[in-house]
C-alpha positions as CSV (number, residue, x, y, z in Angstrom):
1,X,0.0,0.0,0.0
2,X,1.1,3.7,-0.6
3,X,3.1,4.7,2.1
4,X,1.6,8.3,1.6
5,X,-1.7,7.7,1.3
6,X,-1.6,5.5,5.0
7,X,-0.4,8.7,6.3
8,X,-2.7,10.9,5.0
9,X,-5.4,8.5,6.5
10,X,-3.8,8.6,9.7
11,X,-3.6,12.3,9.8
12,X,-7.6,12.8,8.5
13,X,-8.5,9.6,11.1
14,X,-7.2,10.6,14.3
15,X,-7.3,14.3,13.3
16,X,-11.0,14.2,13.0
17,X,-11.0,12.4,16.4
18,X,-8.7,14.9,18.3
19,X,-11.0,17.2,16.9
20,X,-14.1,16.1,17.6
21,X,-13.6,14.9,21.2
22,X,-11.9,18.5,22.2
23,X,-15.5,20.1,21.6
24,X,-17.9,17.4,22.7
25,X,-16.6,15.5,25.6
26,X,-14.6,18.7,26.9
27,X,-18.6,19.7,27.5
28,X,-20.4,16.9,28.1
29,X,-17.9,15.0,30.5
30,X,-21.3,16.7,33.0
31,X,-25.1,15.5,33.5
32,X,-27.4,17.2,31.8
33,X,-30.4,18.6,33.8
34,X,-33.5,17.2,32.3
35,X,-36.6,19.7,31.8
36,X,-40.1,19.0,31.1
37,X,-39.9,19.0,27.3
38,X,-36.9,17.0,27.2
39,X,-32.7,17.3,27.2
40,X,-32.0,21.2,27.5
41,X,-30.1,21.3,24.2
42,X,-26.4,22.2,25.1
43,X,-25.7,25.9,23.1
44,X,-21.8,25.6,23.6
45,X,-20.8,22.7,22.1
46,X,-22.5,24.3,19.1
47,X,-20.5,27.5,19.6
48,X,-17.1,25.8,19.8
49,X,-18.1,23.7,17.0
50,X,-19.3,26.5,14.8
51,X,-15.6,28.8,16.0
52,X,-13.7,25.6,15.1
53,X,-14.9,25.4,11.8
54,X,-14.7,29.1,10.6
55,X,-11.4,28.8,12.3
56,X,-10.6,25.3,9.7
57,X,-12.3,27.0,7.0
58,X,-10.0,30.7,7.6
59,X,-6.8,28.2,7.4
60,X,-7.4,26.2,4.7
61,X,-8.1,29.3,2.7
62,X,-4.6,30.8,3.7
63,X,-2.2,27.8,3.3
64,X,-3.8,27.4,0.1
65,X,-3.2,30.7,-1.2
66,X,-0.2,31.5,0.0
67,X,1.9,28.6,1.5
68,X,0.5,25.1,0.4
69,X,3.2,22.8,1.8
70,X,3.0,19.6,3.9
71,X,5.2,21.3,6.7
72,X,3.2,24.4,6.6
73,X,0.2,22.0,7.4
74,X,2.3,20.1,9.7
75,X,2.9,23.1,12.1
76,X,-0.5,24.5,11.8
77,X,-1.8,21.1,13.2
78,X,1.0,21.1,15.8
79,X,0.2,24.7,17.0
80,X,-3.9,23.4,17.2
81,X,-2.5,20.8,19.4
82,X,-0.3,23.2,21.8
83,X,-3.6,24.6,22.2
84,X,-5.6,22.0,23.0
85,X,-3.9,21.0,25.9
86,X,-3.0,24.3,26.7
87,X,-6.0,24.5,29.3
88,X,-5.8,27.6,30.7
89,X,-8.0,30.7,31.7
90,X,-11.7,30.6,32.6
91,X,-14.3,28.3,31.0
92,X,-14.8,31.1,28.8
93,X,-11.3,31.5,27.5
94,X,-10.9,27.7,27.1
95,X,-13.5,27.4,24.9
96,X,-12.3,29.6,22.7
97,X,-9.1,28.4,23.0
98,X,-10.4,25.1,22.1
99,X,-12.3,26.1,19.3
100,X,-9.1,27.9,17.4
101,X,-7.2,25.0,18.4
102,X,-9.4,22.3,16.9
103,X,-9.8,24.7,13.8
104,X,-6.1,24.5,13.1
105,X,-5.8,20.4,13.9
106,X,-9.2,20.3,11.3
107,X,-8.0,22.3,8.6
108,X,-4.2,20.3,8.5
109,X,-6.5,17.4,8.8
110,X,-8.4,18.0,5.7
111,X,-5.8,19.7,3.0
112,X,-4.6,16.4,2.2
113,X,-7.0,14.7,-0.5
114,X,-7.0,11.5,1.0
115,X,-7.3,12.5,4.4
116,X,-10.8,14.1,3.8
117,X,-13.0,11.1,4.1
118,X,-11.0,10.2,7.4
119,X,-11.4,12.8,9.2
120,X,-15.3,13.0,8.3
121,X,-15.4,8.9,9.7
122,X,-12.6,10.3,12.8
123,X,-15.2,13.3,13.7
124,X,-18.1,11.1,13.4
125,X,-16.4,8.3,15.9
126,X,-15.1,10.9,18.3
127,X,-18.9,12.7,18.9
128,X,-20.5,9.0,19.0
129,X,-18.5,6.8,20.3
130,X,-15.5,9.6,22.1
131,X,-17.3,10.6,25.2
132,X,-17.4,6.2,26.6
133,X,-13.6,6.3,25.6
134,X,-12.6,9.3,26.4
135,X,-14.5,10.2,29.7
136,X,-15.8,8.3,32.9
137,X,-19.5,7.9,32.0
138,X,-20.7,6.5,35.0
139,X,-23.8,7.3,37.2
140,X,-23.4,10.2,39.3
141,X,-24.0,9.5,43.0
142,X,-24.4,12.9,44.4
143,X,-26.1,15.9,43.7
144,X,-22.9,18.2,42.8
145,X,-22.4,15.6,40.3
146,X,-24.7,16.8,38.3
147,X,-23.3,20.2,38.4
148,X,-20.9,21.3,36.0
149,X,-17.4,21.3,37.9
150,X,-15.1,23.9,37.6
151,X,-12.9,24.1,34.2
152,X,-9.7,22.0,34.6
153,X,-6.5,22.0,32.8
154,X,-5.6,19.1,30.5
155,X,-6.8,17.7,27.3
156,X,-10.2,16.0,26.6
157,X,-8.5,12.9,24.4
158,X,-5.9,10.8,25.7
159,X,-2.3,11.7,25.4
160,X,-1.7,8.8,23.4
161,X,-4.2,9.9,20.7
162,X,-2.2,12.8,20.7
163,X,1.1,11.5,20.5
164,X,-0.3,9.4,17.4
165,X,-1.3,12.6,15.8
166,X,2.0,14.3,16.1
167,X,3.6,11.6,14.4
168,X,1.4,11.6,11.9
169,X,1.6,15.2,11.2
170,X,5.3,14.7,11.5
171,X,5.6,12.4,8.9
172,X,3.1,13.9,6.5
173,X,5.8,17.3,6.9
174,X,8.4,15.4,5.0
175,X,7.1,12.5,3.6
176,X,3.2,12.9,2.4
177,X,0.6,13.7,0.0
178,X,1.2,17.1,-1.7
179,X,-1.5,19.7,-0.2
180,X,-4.6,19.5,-2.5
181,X,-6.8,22.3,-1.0
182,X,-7.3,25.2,-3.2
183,X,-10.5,27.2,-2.1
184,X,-12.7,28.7,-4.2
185,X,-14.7,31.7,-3.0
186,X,-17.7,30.0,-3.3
187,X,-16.5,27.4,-0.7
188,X,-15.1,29.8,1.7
189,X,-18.5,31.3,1.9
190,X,-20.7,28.3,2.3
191,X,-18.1,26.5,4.4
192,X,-18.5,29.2,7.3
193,X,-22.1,30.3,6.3
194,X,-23.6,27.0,7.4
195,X,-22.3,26.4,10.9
196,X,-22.9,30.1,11.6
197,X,-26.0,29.9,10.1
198,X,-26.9,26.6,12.9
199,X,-25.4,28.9,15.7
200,X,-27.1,31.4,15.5
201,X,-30.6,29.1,15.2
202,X,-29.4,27.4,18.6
203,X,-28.8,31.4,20.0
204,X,-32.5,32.6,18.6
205,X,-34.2,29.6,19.9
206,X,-32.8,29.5,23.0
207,X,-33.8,33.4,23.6
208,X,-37.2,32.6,22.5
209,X,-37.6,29.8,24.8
210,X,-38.6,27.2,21.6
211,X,-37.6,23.7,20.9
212,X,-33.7,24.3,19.5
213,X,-34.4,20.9,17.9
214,X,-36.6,21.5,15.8
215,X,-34.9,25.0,14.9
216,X,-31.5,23.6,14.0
217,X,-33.3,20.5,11.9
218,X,-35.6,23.1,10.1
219,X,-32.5,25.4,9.2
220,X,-30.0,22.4,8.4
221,X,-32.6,21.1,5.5
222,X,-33.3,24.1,3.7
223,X,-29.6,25.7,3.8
224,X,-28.1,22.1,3.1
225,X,-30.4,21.7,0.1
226,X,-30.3,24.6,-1.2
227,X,-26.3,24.6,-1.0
228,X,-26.0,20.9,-3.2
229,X,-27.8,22.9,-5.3
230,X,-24.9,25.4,-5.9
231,X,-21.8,23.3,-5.8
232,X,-19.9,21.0,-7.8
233,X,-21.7,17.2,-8.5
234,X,-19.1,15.5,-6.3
235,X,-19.5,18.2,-3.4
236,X,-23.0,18.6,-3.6
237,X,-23.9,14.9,-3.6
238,X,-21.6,15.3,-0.3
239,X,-23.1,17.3,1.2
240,X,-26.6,15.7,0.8
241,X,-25.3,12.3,1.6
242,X,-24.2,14.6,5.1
243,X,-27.6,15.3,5.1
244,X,-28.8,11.7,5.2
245,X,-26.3,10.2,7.7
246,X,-27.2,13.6,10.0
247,X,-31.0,12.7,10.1
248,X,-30.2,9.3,10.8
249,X,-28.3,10.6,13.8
250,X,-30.7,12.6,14.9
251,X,-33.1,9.8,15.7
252,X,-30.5,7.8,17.0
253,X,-32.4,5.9,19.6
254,X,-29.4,4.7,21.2
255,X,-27.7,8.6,21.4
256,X,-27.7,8.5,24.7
257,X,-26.7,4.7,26.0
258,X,-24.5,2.2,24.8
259,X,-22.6,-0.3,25.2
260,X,-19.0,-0.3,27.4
261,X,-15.9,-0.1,25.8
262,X,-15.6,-3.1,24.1
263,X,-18.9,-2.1,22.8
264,X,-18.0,0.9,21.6
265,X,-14.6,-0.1,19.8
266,X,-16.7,-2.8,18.1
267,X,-18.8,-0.2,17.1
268,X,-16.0,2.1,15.6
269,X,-15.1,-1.0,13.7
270,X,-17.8,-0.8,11.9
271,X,-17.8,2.3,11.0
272,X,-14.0,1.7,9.9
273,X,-15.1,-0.9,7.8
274,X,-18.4,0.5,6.2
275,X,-15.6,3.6,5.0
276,X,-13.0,1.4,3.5
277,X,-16.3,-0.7,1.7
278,X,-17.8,2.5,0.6
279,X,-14.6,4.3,-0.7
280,X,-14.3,0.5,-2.8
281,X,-17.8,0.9,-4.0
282,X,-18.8,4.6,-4.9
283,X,-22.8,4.2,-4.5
284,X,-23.8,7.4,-2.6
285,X,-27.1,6.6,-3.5
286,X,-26.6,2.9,-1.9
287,X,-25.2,4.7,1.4
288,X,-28.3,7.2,1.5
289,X,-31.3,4.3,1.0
290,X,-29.7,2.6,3.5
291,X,-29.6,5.6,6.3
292,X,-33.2,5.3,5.1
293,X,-33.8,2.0,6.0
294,X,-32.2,1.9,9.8
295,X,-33.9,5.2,10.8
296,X,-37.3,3.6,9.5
297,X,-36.1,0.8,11.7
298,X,-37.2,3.3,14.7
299,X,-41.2,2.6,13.5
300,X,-40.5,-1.1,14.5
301,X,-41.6,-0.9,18.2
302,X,-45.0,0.0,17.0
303,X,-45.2,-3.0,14.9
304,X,-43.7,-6.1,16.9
305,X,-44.3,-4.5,20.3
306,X,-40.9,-4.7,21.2
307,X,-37.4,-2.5,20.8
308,X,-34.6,-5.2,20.9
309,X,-34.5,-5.2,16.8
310,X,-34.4,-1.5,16.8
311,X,-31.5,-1.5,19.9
312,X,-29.6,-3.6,17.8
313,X,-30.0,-1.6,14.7
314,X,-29.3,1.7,15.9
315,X,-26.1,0.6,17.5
316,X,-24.4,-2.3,15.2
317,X,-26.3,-1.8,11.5
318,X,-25.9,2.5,12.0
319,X,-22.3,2.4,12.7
320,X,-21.4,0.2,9.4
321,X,-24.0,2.2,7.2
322,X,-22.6,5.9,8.4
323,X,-19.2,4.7,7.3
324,X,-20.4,3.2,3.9
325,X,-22.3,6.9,3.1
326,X,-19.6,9.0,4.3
327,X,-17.0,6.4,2.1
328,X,-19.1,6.7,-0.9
329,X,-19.0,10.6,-1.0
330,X,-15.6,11.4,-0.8
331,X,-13.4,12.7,-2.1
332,X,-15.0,16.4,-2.1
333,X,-13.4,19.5,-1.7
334,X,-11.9,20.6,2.0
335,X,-14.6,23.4,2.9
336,X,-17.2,20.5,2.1
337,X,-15.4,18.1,4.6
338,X,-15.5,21.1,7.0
339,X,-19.0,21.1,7.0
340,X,-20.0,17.5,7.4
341,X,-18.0,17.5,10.9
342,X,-20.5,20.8,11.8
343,X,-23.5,18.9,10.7
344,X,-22.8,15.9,11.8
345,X,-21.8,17.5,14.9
346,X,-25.1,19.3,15.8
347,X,-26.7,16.3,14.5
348,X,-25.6,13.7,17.4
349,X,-26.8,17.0,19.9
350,X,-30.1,16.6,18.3
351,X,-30.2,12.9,19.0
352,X,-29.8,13.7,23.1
353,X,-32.3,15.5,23.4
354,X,-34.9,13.1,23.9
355,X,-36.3,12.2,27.2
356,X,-39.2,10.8,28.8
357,X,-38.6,11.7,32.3
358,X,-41.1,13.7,34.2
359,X,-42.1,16.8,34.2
360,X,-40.1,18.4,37.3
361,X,-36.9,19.8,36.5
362,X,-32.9,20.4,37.7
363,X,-31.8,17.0,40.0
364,X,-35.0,15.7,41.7
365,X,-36.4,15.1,37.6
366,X,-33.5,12.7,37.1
367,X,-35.1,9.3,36.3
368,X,-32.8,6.8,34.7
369,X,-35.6,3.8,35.1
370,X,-37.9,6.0,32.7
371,X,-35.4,5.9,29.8
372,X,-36.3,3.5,26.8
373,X,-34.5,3.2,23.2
374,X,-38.3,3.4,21.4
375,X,-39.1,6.8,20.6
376,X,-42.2,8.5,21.8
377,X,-43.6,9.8,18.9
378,X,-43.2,8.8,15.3
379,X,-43.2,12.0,13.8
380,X,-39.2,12.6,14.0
381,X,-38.9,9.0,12.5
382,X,-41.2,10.2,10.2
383,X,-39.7,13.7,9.1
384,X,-36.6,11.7,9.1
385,X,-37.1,9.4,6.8
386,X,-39.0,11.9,4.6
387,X,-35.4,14.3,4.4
388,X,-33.7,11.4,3.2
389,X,-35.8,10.3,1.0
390,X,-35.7,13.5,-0.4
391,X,-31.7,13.1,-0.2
392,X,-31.6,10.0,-2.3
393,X,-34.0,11.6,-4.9
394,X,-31.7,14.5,-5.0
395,X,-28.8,12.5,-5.6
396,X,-30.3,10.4,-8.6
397,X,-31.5,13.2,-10.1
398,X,-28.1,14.6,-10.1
399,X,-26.6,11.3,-10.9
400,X,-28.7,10.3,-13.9
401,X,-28.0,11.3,-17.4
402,X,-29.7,13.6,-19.6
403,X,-31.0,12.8,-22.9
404,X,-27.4,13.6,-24.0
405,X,-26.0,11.0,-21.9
406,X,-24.4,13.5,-19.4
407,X,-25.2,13.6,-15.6
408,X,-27.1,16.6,-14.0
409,X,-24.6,18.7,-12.2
């Protein structure tokens, strides 16, 4: 195998991981207080997320227009990292910190062409499967447990994640892929419009006291739609493949359970293996059906009266068919890969914030017992199914020839 493209995966793999668990288990490693319409939707994880990726989307536009080398990548990574573990200031200061930090470590992660459809899978592990590795999950046993605890120093992923990336980054300075990146205006633009443009429908909703969940879904549709519409084939069948996987998160009826360790490493497996199939097999439209086909899964318990079928889906079918859809979408230009880690990102939020405790709230409303992986109401099963339907649609239509012969751009 190509020495360079094995580094370039390792750089897009563990960079997307590094990433992705700096923002979500830095803020999650904390109960959430339930409230009588469900999970209070966490704003800033969607903040650092959203900082993170102008920050990616602000590099990658320099390096590539003025200094596209590997060791110019290379140090812009390294520097993300200084920063990551940096931990210091107020909560306030770290985050922000954080968010320029994981900017830099995504944008060296996603200049290399062959590291782009890593770090989309790397992201995606690290805000499933990140917070069971990288953070003590267990039940709290007192009431400050449930509080969030004061902001400490150190990193949110291991130092040997860490130590792997460095290496990697190393190597790829001297010995990798040349940097394949150059933005176009038209990426710049939508690569920062869309996170801003979920950030600020978290900030609105949350100030008029609505469901964010529904605000965020509502504004993810229409923008992501309508921006497949103006990019290239490969980058707009991206970005609604994005679209797919992300509702399928959204519903995730196992978001916020799982299985231990071992569970969970099984489950990255999967989606290891549904990448490395779909990169082999290049059938986005394969990938989106069957995002289609586990979320529908999540109408089961109303058929056979019982959610085993739809447990097992959700955690062992979803992992391998994320990976396939993400493998069969990529290669796409780097502001395009920026955006998948903000959707997909906001979209595993979304799938927390389900809950059918009671209707009290703050530590007294805490009800573990009450908890079941069946949904409450169809509807989001529904709607979710509908948006990728309307994906795959999309997608043939794009993909299908004209009376010329030629594909729909």
């Amino acid at each position: 195998m190509n020495m360079r493209v094995v580094v370039a995966a390792a750089v897009g793999l563990i960079g997307g991981y590094v990433s992705g668990c700096a923002i979500a288990c830095a803020d999650r490693a904390f109960a959430v207080v339930a409230s009588g319409s469900g999970w209070l939707f966490p704003p800033e994880p969607v903040y650092e997320a959203t900082g993170a990726a102008v920050v990616a989307v602000l590099t990658i536009a320099l390096i590539s227009r003025f200094a596209p080398r590997r060791i110019v990548v290379a140090v812009a990574g390294a520097v993300g990292i200084v920063l990551l573990v940096a931990g210091a200031g107020t909560a306030v200061e770290q985050r922000v910190v954080v968010a320029v930090g994981a900017g830099l470590v995504i944008g060296a992660a996603v200049l290399p062409v062959g590291a782009r459809v890593w770090f989309v899978a790397g992201s995606l592990i690290a805000v499933l499967y990140g917070e069971r590795l990288e953070v003590d999950t267990g039940m709290p046993e007192r009431y400050a447990d449930y509080l969030e605890a004061p902001s400490t120093s150190g990193p949110a992923v291991s130092w040997a994640v860490l130590v792997a990336l460095v290496a990697a980054l190393v190597v790829y300075g001297f010995r990798g892929q040349a940097v394949d990146g150059e933005a176009t205006g038209r990426g710049v633009l939508t690569g920062i419009a869309v996170p801003l443009s979920l950030a600020v429908s978290v900030a609105v909703t949350a100030q008029a006291g609505g469901d964010p969940a529904v605000a965020v879904a509502t504004v993810a549709v229409i923008a992501l739609v309508a921006l497949s519409f103006r990019l290239p084939r490969q980058d707009g069948t991206a970005v609604l493949t994005v679209l797919a996987v992300a509702a399928m998160l959204a519903v995730d009826s196992s978001a916020v359970s799982g299985p231990d360790r071992l569970g969970a490493s099984a489950q990255i497996g999967l989606v290891v293996v549904g990448v490395l199939i779909g990169i082999a097999r290049r059938r986005p439209l394969i990938g989106i059906l069957g995002c289609g086909v586990v979320t529908a899964s999540g109408l089961l318990p109303a058929v056979v009266d019982s959610t085993t079928l739809t447990d097992l889906t959700f955690r062992f079918v979803l992992p391998a068919v994320a990976g396939f859809a993400i493998g069969t979408c990529f290669p796409a230009a780097p502001t395009t890969a920026v955006t998948a880690f903000a959707v997909l990102f906001v979209a595993t939020l979304l799938g927390d914030t389900r809950f059918t405790g009671g209707s009290e709230s703050g530590w007294t409303a805490y009800v573990p017992d009450t908890y079941s992986p069946a949904l409450d109401s169809k509807t989001p099963v529904l709607i979710a199914t509908a948006v990728i339907v309307g994906c795959a649609l999309l997608v043939w239509r794009r993909h299908a020839p004209d009376e010329q012969g030629t594909p729909h751009r």
